[in-house]
Each structure stands twice: as C-alpha cells, then as structure tokens.
N, C-alpha and C positions, 0 to 999 in steps of 0.2 A: 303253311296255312293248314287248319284243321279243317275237313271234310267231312260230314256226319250224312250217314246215309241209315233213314231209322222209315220204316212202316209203322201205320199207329191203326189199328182194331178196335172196334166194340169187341165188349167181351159178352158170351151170352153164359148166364148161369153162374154157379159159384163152385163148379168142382177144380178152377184152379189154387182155391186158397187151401186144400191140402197139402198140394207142392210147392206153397210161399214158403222158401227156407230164410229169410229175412221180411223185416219191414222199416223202412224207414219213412218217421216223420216228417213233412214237406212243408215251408211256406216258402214263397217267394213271388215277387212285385215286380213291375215293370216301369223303370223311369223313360221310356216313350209309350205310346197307348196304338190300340187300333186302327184310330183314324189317321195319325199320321204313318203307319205302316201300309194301309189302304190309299192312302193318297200317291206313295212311295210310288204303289205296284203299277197304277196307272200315270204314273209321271208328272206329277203336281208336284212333289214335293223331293226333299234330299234328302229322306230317312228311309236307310235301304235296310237297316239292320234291328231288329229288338233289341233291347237293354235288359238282361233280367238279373236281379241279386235272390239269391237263393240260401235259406238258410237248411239243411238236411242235416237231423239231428244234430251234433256238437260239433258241426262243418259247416263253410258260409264259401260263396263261389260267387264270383259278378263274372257274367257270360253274354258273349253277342253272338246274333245268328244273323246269317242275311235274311233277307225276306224274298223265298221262292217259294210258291206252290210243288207239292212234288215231296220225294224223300230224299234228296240231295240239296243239301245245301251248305255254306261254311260256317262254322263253328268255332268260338275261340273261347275256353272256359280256364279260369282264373281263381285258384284258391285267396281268400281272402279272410282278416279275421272274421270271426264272429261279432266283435262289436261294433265293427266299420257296418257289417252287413245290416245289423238291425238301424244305425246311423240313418243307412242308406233307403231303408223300408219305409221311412218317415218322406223321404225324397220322391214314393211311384207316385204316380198316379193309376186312375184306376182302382181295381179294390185285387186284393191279395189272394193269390191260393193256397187253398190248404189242402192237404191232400196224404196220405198212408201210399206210398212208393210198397208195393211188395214185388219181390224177388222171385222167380218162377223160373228154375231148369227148365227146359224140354229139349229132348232130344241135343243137338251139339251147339244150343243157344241160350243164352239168357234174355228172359223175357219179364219187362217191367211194369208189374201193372199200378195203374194208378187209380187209385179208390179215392174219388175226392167228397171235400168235405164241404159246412158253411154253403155259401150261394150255387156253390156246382153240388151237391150233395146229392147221389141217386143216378152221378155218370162217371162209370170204370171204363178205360180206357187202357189196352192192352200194346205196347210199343217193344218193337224189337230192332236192333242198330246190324245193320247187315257188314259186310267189307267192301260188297260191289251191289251196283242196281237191279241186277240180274243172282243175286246170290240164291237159292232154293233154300229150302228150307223147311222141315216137321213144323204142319201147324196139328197144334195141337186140338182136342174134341171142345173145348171151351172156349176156342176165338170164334169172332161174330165176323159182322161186313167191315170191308178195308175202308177207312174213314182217312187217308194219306191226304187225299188231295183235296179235301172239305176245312176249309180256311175258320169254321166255327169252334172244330175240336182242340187246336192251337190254343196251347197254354193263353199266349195272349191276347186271345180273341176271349176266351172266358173272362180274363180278367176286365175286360169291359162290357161283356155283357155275359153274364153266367147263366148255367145251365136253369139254374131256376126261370130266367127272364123269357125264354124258349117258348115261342108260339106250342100250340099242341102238335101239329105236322111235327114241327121239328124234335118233340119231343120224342115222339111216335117212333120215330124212324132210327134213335138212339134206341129205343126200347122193343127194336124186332131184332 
C-alpha cells in the first residue's frame, strides 16, 4: 500500500520561479466530485477515495487517494496511456484542472509548485512529500501559511468549486 505524506503552502511572492529547474503541464479530472467525498467524511456515503486521471505532459496516471484531512494518507497511482486518459477526461465530473507543475530544489527536497490555471487562475500552491509526519525540513524565503489541513486547496475541492468562485474572505486569506 502506498502512503503519501505531502504538506501544501501558499506561496507568497515569486522569487521561487528562479529555482524552477522544470515545469510540467497539468490537466486532470475527477470521476467522483466533492460532495460525495464530503458526504464520505461524515459517514453518509461509501466514497472514501478520490478518482483522479491526470494527463502531465506526454504522461497519463489514473490515481486514488483516501479521503483524510491531514498530510498522511494512501495513495495508489497508476501509469496509464495517454489516450485511455483523455477517454477518461470526458468521464469527470466536475470541471478540470489546469495548472504549470514547477519543479523547485531547496535545500535536501524537492518542492512542487503549482501555478494554476482557467477557473483556479491567481492560486499557487507550494506542496512538498515528506518520508515521515515529523520529517524537518528547509523552508524556504518564498513559502507562505500551511494550508494542509484546509479541505478547499485539494485538488478536488477546486475542481468543484475553483478559486475563481471564492467568497472575498477566502480569497483574502490565499492572498496574505
């Protein structure tokens, strides 16, 4: 069983995109949506897991995660082709993300930031995958506030309701 243990940051400013030594292009959907992931958490329903198919440049991946608040939780990701995946894009519901994945050393880690696009467009979002929950770690001068356990920055909470749709508060609070 795969285990992923990842912290996800606002990022404030833009002096990380001189140490992006990659960028990859991102879209990818979800065939379950929010409300039944929300329904999960509170015990209504039997969808414990997201569904997501993910196309990253000339690469396609259909991937489950459980659904826990927190930076631990299991992970099972699955190369698949490219064509299955766009098949599969017609299949989400929800609406898609797009997003510029860049790449960022610091210190003895790699850090992923996510620049997204379309309906989220104007919220970067800086994620790093630890070994343990307790792992330390160089933050670097460009991470903002830890956004882990805020159920809204989740890939699949955007995709049903994107950053655009964002009352002002909640804008606000991405944008300090």
């Amino acid at each position: 069983m795969g285990i992923e243990i990842e912290r996800k940051f606002l990022v404030a400013g833009d002096a990380w995109r001189a140490a992006a030594h990659a960028v990859v292009p991102m879209t990818q959907g979800y065939l379950n949506d929010q409300d039944a992931m929300d329904e999960a958490v509170h015990g209504n329903a039997a969808q414990r897991a997201s569904v997501r198919v993910r196309i990253a440049g000339d690469q396609a991946f259909l991937n489950l995660k459980s659904r826990e608040l927190g930076c631990s939780r299991q992970e099972f990701d699955y190369p698949i082709p490219v064509d299955d995946a766009q098949a599969l894009m017609a299949l989400c519901v929800g609406g898609t993300i797009d997003k510029r994945r860049h790449l960022v050393r610091h210190g003895t880690h790699l850090w992923e930031i996510d620049e997204f696009l379309g309906d989220n467009a104007g919220l970067v979002v800086a994620e790093i995958e630890l070994e343990s929950v307790d792992e330390p770690f160089e933050r670097p001068d460009w991470l903002g506030a830890e956004v882990t356990g805020l159920a809204r920055y989740y890939n699949l909470a955007l995709a049903s309701r994107p950053f655009s749709q964002w009352n002002p508060g909640e804008r606000a609070a991405a944008d300090a």
